[in-house]
C-alpha positions as CSV (number, residue, x, y, z in Angstrom):
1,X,0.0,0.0,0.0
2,X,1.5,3.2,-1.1
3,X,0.2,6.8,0.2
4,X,0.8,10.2,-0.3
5,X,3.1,12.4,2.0
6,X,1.0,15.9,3.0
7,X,4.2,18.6,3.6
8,X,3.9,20.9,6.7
9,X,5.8,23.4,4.9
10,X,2.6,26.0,3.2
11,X,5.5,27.5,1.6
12,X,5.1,30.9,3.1
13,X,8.6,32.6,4.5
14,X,8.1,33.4,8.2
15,X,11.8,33.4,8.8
16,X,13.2,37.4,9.4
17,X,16.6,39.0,7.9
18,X,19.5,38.5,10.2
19,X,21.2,41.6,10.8
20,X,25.0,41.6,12.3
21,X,26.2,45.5,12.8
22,X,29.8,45.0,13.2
23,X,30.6,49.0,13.2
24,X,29.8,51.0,15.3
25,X,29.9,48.4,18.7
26,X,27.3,49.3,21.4
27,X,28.3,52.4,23.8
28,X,30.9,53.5,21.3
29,X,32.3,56.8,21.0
30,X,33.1,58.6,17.8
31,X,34.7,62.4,17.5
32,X,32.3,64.6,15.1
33,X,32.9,63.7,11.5
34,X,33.0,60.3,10.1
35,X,30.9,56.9,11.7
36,X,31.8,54.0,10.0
37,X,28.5,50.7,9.9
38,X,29.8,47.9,9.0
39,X,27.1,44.9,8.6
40,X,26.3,41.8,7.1
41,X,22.3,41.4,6.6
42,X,21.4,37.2,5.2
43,X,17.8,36.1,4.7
44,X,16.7,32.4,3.7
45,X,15.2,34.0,0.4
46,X,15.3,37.5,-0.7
47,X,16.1,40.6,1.1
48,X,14.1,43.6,-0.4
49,X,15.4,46.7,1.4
50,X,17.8,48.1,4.2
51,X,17.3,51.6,6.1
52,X,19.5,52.7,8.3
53,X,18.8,55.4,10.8
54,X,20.8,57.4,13.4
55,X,18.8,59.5,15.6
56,X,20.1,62.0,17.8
57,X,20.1,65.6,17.7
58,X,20.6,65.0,14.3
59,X,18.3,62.4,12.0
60,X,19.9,60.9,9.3
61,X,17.9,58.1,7.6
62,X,19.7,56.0,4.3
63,X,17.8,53.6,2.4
64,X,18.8,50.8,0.3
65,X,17.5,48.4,-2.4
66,X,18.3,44.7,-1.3
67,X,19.1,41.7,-3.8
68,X,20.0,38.2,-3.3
69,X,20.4,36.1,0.4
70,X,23.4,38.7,1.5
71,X,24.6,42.1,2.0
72,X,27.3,43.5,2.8
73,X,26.8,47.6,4.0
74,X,30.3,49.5,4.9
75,X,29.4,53.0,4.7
76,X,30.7,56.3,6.4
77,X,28.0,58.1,7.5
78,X,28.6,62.1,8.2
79,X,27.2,63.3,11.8
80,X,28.5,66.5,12.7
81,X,25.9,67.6,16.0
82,X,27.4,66.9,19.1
83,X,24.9,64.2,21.6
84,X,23.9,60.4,21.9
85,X,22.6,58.7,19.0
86,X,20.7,55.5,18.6
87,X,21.9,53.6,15.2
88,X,19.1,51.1,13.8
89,X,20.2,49.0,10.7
90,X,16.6,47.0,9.3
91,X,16.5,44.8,7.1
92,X,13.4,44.2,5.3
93,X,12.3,41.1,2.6
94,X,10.7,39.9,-0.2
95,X,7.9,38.4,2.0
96,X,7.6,41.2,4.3
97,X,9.5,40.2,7.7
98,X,11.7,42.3,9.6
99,X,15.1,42.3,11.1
100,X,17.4,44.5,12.8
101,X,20.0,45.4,15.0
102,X,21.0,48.5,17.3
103,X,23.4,50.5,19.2
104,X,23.7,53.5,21.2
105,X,26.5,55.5,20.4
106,X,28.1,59.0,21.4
107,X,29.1,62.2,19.2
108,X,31.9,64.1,21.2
């Protein structure tokens, strides 16, 4: 007697992006002028877009139009107000789901 196998997998993607900001590390400080992010974003299918954001005093906000399983973002990002900024890297993809990662940093 032979039967058919019913998959559990409905083939919807529930898994997020990873996110892995290397630069800047949490607590960090930086003098005004450059801030370097350096991060490594995977998904199990298709990432769609990245925004980064560093809030503060100042706001800055970067978006990016994602391809493929992996990214690789190395960027220096201006900030030239003095204060404590939060840095948010997201990661969003092809089916929707969110990822991300943050630090707090400081602007001498």
């Amino acid at each position: 007697m032979t039967g058919c196998k019913k998959s559990n997998n409905s083939g919807v993607d529930s898994q997020p992006p990873v996110v892995s900001l290397t630069s800047p590390m949490n607590l960090q400080s930086f003098p005004v002028g450059q801030i370097p992010i350096n991060a490594t974003i995977t998904d199990n299918d298709t990432l769609a877009s990245l925004h980064l954001n560093i809030e503060g005093p100042d706001f800055i906000h970067y978006a990016y139009a994602g391809s493929g399983k992996t990214q690789n973002l190395t960027e220096d990002i201006p900030v030239s107000i003095k204060g404590k900024y939060t840095v948010t890297l997201e990661a969003f993809d092809k089916a929707g789901n969110h990822g991300e990662a943050k630090v707090e940093i400081t602007v001498n």
